[in-house]
PyMOL Python script that loads the backbone (N, CA, C, O; Angstrom):
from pymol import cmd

cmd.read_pdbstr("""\
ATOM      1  N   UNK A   1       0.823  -1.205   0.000  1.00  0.00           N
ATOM      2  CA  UNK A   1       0.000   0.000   0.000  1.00  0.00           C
ATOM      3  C   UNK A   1       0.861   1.261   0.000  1.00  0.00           C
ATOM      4  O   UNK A   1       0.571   2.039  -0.908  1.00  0.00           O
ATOM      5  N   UNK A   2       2.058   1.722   0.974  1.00  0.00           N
ATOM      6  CA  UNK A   2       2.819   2.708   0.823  1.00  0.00           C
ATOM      7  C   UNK A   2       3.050   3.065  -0.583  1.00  0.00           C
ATOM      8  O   UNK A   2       2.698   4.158  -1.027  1.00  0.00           O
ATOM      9  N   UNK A   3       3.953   1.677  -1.682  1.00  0.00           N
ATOM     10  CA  UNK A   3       4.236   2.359  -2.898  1.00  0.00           C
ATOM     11  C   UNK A   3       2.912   2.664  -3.409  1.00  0.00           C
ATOM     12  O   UNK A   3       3.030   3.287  -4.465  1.00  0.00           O
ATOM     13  N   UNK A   4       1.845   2.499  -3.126  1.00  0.00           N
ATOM     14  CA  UNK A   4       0.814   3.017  -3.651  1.00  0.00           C
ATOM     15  C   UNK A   4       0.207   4.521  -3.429  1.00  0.00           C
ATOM     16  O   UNK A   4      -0.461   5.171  -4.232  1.00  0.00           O
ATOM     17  N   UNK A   5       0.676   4.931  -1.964  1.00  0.00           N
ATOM     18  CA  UNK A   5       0.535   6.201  -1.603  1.00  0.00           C
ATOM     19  C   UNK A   5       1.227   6.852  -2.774  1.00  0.00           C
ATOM     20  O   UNK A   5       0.770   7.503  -3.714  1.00  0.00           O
ATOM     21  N   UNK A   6       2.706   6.424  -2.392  1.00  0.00           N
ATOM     22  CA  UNK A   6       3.834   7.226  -3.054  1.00  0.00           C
ATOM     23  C   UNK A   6       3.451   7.925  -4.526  1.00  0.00           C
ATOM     24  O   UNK A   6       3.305   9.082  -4.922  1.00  0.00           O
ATOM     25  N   UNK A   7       3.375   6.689  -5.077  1.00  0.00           N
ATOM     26  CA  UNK A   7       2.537   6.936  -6.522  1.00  0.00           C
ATOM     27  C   UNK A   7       1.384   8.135  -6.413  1.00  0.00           C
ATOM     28  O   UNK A   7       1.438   9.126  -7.141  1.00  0.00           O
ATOM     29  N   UNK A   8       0.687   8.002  -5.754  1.00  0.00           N
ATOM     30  CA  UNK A   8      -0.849   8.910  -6.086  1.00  0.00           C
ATOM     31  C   UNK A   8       0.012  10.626  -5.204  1.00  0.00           C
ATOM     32  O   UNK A   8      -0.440  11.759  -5.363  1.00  0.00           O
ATOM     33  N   UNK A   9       1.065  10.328  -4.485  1.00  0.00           N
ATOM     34  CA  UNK A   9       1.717  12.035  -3.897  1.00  0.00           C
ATOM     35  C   UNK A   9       1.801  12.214  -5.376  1.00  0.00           C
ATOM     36  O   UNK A   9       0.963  12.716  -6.125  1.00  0.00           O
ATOM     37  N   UNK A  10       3.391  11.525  -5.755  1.00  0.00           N
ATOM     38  CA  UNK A  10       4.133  11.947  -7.075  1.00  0.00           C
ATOM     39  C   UNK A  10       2.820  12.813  -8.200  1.00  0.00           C
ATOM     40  O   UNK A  10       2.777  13.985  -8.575  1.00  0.00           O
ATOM     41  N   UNK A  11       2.003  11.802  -8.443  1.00  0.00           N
ATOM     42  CA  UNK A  11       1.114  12.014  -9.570  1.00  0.00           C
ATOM     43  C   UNK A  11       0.771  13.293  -9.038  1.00  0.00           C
ATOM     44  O   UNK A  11       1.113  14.214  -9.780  1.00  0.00           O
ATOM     45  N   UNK A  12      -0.006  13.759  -7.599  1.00  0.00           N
ATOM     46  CA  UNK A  12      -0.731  15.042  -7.770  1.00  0.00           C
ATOM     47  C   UNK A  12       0.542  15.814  -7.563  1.00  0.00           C
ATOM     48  O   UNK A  12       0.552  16.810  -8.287  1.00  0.00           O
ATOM     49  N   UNK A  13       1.674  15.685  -6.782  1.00  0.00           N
ATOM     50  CA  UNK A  13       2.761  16.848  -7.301  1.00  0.00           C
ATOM     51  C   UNK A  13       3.043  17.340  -9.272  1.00  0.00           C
ATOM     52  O   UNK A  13       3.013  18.409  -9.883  1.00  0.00           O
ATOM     53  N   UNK A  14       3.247  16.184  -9.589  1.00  0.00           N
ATOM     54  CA  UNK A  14       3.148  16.251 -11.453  1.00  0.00           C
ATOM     55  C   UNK A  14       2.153  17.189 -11.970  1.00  0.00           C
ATOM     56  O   UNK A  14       2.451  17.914 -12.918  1.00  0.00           O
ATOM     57  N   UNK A  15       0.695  17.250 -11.288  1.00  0.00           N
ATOM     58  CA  UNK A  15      -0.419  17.393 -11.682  1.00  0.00           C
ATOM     59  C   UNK A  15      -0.431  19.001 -11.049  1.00  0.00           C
ATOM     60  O   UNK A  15      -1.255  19.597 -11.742  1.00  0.00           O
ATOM     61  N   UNK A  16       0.017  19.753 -10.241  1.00  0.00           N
ATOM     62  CA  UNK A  16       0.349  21.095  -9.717  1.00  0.00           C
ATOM     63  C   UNK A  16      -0.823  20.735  -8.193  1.00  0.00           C
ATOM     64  O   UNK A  16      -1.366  21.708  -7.669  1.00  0.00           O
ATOM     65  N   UNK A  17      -0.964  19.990  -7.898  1.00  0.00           N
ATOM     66  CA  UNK A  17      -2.102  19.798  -6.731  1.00  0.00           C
ATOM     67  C   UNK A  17      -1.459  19.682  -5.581  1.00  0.00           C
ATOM     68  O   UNK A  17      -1.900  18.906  -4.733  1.00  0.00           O
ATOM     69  N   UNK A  18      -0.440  20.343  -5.373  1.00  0.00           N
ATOM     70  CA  UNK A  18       0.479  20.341  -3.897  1.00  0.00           C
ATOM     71  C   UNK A  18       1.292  21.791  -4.344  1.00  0.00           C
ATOM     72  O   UNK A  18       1.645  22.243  -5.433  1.00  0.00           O
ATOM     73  N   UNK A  19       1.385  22.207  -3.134  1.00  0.00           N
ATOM     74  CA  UNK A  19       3.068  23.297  -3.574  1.00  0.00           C
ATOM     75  C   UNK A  19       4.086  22.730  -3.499  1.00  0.00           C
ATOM     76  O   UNK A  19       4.132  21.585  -3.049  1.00  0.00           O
ATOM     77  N   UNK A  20       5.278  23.455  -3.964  1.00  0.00           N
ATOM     78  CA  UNK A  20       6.315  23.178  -4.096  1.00  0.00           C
ATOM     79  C   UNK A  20       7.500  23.010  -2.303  1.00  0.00           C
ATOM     80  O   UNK A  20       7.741  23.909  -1.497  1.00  0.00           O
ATOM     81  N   UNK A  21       7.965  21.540  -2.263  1.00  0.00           N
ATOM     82  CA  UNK A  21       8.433  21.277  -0.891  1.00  0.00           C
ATOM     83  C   UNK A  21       8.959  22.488  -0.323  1.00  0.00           C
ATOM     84  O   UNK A  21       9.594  23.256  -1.046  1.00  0.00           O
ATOM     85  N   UNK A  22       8.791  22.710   0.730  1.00  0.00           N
ATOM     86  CA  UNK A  22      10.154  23.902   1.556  1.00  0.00           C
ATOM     87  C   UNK A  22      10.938  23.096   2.323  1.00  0.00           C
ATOM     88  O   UNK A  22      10.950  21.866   2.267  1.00  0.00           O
ATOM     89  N   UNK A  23      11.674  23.871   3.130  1.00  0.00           N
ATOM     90  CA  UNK A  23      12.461  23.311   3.879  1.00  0.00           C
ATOM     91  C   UNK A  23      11.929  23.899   5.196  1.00  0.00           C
ATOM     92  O   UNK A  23      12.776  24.278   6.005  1.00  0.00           O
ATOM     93  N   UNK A  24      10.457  24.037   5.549  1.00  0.00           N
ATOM     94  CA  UNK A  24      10.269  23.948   6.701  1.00  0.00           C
ATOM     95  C   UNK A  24      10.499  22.287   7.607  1.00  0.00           C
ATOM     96  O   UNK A  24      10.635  21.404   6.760  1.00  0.00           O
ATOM     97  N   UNK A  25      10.537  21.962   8.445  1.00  0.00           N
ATOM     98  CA  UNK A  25      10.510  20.823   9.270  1.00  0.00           C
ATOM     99  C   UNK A  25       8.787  20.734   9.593  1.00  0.00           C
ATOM    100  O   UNK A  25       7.880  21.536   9.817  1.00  0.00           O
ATOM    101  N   UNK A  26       8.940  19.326   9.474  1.00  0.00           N
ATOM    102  CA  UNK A  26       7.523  18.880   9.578  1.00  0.00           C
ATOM    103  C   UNK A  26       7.608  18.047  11.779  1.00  0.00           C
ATOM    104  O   UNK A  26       8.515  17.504  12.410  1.00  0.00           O
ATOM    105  N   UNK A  27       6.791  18.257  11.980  1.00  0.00           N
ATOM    106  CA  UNK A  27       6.048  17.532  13.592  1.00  0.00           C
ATOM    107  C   UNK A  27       5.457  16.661  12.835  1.00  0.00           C
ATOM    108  O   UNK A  27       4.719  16.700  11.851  1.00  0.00           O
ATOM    109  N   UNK A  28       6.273  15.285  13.973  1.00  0.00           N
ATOM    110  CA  UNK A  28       5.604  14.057  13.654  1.00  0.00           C
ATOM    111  C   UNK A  28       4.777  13.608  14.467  1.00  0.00           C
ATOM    112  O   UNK A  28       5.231  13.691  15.609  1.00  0.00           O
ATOM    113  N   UNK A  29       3.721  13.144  14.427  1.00  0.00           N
ATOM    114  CA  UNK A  29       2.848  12.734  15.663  1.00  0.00           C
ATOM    115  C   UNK A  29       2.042  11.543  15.039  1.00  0.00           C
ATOM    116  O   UNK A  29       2.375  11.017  13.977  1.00  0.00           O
ATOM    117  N   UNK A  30       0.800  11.102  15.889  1.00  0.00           N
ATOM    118  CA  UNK A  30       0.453   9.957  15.646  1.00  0.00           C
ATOM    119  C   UNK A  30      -0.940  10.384  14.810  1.00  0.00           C
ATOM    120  O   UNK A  30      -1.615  11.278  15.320  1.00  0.00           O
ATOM    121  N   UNK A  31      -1.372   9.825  13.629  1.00  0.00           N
ATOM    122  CA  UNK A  31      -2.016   9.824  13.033  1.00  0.00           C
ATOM    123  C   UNK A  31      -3.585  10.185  13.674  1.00  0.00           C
ATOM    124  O   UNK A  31      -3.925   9.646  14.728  1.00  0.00           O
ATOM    125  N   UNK A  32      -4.450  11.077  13.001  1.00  0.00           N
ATOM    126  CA  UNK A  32      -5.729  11.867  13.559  1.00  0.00           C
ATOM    127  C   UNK A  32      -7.119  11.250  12.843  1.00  0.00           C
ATOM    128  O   UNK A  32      -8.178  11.197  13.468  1.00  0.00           O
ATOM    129  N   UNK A  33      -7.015  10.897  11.776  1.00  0.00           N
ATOM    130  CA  UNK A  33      -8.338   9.958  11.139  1.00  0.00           C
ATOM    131  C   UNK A  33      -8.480  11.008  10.206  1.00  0.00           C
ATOM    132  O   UNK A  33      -9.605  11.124   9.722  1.00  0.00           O
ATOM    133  N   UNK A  34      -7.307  12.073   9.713  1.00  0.00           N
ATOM    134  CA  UNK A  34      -7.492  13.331   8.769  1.00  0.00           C
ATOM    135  C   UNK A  34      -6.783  12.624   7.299  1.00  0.00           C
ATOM    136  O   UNK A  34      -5.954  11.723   7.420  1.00  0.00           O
ATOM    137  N   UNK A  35      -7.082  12.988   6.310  1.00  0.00           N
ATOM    138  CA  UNK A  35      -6.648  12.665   5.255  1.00  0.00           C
ATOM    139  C   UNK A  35      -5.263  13.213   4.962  1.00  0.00           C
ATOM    140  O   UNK A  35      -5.022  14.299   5.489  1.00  0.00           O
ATOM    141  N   UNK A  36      -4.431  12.738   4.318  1.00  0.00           N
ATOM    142  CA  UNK A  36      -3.562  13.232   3.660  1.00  0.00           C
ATOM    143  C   UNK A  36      -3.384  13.810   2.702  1.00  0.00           C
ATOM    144  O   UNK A  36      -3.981  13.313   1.747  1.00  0.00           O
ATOM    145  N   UNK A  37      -2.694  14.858   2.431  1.00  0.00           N
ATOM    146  CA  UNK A  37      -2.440  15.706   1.374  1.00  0.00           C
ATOM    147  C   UNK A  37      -2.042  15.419   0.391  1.00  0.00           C
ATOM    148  O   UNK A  37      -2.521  15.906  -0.633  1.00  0.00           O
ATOM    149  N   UNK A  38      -0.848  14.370   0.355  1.00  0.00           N
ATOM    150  CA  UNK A  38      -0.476  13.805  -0.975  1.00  0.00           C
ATOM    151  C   UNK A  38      -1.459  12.992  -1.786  1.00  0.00           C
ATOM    152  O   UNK A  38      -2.001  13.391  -2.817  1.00  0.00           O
ATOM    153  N   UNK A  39      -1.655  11.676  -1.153  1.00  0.00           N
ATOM    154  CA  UNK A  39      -2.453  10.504  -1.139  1.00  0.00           C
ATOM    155  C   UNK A  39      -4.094  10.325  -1.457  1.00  0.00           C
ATOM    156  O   UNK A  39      -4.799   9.651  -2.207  1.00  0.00           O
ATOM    157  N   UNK A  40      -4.316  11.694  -0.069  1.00  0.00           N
ATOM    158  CA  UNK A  40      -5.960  11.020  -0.357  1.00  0.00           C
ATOM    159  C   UNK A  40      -6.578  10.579   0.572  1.00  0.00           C
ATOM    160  O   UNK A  40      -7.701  11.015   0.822  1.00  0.00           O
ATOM    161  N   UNK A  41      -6.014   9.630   1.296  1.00  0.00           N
ATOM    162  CA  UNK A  41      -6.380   8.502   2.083  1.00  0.00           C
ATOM    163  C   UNK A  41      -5.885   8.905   3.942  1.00  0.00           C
ATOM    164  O   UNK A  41      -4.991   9.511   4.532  1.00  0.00           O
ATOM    165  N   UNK A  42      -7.219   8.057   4.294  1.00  0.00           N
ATOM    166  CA  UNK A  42      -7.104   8.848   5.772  1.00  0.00           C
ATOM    167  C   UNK A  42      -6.042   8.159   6.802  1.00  0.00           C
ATOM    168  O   UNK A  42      -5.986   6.939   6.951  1.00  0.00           O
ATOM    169  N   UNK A  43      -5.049   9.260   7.626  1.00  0.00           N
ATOM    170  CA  UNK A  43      -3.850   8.460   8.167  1.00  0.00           C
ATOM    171  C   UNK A  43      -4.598   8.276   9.453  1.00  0.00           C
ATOM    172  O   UNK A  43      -5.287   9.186   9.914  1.00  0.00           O
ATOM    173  N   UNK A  44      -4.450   6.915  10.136  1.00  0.00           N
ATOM    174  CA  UNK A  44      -5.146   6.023  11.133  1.00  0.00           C
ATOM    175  C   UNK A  44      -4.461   6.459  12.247  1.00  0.00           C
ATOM    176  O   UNK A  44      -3.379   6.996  12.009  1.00  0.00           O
ATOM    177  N   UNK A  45      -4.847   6.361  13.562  1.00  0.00           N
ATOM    178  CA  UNK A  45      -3.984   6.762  14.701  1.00  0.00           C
ATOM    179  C   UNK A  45      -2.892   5.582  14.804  1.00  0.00           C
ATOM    180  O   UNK A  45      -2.444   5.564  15.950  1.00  0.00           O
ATOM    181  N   UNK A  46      -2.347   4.642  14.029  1.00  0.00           N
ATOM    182  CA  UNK A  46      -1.641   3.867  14.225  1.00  0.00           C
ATOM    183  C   UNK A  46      -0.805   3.963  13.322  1.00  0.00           C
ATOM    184  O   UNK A  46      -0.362   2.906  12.874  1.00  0.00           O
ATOM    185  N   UNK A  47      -0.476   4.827  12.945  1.00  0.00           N
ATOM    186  CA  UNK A  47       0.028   5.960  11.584  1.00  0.00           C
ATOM    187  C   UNK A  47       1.002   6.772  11.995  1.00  0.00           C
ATOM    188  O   UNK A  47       0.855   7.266  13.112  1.00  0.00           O
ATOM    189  N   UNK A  48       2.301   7.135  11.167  1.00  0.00           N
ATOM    190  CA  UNK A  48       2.592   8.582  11.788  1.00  0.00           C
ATOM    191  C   UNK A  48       2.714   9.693  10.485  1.00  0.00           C
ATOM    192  O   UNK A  48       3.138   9.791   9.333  1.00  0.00           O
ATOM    193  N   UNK A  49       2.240  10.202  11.214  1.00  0.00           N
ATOM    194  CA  UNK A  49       1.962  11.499  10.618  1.00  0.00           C
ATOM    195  C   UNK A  49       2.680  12.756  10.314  1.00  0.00           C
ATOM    196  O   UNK A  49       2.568  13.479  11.304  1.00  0.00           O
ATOM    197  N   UNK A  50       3.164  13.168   9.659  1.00  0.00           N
ATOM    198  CA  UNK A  50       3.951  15.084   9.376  1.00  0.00           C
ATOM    199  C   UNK A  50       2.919  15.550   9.050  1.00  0.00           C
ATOM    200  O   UNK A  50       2.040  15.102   8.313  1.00  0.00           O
ATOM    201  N   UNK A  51       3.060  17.193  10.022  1.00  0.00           N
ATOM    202  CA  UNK A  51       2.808  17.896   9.895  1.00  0.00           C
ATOM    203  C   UNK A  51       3.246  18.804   9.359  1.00  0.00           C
ATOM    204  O   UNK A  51       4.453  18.568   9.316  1.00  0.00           O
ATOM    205  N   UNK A  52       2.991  20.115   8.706  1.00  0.00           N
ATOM    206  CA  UNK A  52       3.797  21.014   8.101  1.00  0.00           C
ATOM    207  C   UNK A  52       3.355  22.333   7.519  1.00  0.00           C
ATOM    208  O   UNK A  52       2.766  22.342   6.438  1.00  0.00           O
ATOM    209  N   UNK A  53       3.572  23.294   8.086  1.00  0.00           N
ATOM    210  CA  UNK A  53       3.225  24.631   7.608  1.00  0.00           C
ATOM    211  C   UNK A  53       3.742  25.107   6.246  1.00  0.00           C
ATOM    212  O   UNK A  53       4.887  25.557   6.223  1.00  0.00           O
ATOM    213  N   UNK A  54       3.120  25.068   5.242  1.00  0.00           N
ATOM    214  CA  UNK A  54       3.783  25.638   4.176  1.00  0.00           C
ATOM    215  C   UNK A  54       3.858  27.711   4.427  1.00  0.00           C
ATOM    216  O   UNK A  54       3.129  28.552   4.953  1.00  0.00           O
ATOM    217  N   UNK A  55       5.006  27.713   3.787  1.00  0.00           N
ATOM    218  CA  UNK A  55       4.761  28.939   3.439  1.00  0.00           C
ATOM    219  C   UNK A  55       4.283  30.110   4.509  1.00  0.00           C
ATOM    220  O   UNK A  55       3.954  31.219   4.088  1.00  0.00           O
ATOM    221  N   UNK A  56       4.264  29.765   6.038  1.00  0.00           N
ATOM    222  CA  UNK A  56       3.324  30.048   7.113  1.00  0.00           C
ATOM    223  C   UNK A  56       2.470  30.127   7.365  1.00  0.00           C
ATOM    224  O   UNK A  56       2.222  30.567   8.487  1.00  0.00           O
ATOM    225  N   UNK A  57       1.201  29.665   6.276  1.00  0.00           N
ATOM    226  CA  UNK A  57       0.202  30.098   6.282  1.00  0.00           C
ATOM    227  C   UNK A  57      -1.212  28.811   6.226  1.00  0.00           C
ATOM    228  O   UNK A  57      -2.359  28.841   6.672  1.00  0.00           O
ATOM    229  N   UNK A  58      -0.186  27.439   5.212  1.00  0.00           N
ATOM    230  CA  UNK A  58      -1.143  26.565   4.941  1.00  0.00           C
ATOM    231  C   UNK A  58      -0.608  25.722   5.572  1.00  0.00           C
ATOM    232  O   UNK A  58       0.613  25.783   5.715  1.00  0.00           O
ATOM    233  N   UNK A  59      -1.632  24.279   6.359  1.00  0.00           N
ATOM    234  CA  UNK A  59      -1.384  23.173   6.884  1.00  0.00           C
ATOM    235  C   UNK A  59      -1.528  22.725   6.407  1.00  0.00           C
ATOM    236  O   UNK A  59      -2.556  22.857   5.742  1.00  0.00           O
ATOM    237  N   UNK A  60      -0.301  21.252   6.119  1.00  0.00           N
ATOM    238  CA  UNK A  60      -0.667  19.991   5.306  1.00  0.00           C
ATOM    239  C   UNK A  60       0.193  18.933   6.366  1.00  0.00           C
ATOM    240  O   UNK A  60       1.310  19.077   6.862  1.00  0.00           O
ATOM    241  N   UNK A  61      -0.907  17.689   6.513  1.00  0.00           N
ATOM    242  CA  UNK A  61      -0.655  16.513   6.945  1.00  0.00           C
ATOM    243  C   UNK A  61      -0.971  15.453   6.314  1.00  0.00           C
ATOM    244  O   UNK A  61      -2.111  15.142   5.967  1.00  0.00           O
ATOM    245  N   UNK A  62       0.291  14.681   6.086  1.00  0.00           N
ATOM    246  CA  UNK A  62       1.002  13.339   5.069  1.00  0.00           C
ATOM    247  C   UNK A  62       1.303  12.334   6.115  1.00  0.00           C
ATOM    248  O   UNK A  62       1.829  12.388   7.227  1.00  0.00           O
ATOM    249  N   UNK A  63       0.644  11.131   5.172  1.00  0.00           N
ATOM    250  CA  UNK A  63       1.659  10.061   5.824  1.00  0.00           C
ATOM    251  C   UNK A  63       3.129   9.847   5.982  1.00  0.00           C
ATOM    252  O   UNK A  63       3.497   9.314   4.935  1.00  0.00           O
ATOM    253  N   UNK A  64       3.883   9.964   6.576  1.00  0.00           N
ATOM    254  CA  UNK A  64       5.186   9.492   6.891  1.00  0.00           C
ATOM    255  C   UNK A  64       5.674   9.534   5.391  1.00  0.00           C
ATOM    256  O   UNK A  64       6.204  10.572   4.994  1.00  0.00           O
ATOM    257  N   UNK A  65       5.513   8.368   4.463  1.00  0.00           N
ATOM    258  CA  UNK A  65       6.165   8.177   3.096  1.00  0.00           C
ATOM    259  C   UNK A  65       5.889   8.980   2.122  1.00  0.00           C
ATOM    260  O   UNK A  65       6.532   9.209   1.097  1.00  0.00           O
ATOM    261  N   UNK A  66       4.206   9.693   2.744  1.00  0.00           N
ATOM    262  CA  UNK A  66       4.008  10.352   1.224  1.00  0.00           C
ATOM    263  C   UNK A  66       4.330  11.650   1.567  1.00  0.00           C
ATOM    264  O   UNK A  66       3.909  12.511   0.794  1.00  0.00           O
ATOM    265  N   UNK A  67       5.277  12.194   2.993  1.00  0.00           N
ATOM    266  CA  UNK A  67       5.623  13.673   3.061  1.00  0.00           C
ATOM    267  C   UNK A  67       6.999  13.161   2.717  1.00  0.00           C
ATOM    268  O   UNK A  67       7.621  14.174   2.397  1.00  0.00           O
ATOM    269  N   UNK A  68       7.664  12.294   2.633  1.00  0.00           N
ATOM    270  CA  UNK A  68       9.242  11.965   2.127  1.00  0.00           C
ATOM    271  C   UNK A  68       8.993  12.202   0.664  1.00  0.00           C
ATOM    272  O   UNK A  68       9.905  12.878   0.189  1.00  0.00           O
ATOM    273  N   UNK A  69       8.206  11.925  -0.084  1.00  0.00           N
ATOM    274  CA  UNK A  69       7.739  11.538  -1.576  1.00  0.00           C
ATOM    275  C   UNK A  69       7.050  13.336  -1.926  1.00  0.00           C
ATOM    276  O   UNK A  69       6.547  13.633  -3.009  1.00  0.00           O
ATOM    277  N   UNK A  70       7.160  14.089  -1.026  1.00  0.00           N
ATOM    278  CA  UNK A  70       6.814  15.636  -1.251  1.00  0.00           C
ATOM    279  C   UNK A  70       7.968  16.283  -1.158  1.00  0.00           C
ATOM    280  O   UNK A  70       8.489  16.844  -2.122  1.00  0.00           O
ATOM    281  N   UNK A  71       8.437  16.258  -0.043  1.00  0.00           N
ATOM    282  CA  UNK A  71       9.996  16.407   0.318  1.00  0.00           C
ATOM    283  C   UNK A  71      10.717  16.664  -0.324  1.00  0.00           C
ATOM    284  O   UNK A  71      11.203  17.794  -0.376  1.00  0.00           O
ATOM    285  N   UNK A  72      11.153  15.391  -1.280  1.00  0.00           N
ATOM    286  CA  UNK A  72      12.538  15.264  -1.813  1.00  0.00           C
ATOM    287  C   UNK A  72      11.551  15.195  -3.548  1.00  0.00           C
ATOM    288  O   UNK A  72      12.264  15.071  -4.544  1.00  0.00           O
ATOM    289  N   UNK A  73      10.284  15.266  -3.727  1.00  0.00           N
ATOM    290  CA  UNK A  73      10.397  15.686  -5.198  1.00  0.00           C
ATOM    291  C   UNK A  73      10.867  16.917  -6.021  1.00  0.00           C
ATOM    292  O   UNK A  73      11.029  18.069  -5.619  1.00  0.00           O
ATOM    293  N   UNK A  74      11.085  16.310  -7.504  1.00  0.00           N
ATOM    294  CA  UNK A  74      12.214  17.712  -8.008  1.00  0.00           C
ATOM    295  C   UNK A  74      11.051  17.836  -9.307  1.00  0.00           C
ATOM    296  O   UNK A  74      10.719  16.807  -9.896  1.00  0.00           O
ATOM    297  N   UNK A  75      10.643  18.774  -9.578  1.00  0.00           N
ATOM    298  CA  UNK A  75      10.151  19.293 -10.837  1.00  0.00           C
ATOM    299  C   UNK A  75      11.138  18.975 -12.453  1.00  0.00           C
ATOM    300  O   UNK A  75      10.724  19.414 -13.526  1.00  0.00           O
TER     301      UNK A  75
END
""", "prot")
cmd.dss("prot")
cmd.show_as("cartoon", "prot")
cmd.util.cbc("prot")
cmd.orient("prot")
């Protein structure tokens, strides 16, 4: 299932449906029953979770793999 997240981040980064990574630091905590930003799909409290302020202004929370798979994508 992860490479499956991974896949559906990549695609909506490709697709302009995310901003572009910063180098803010993301808070990891335990998953809320909130969807993820990359993916889609809701991260479970048995999950961990990044958090992350883009830009200061917008919140986005990813699963673990699919904020690595936001992270480190390159245009």
């Amino acid at each position: 299932m992860t490479q499956g997240r991974i896949d559906k981040t990549i695609d909506k980064m490709r697709r302009g449906g995310l901003p572009a990574p910063t180098r803010d630091r993301p808070a990891f905590e335990s998953g809320n029953g909130r969807q993820c930003a990359g993916c889609n799909e809701t991260i479970t409290q048995i999950e961990r979770m990044a958090v992350v302020v883009v830009y200061g202004i917008a919140l986005y929370r990813f699963h673990e793999d699919c904020y690595t798979a936001w992270a480190t994508f390159e245009r």
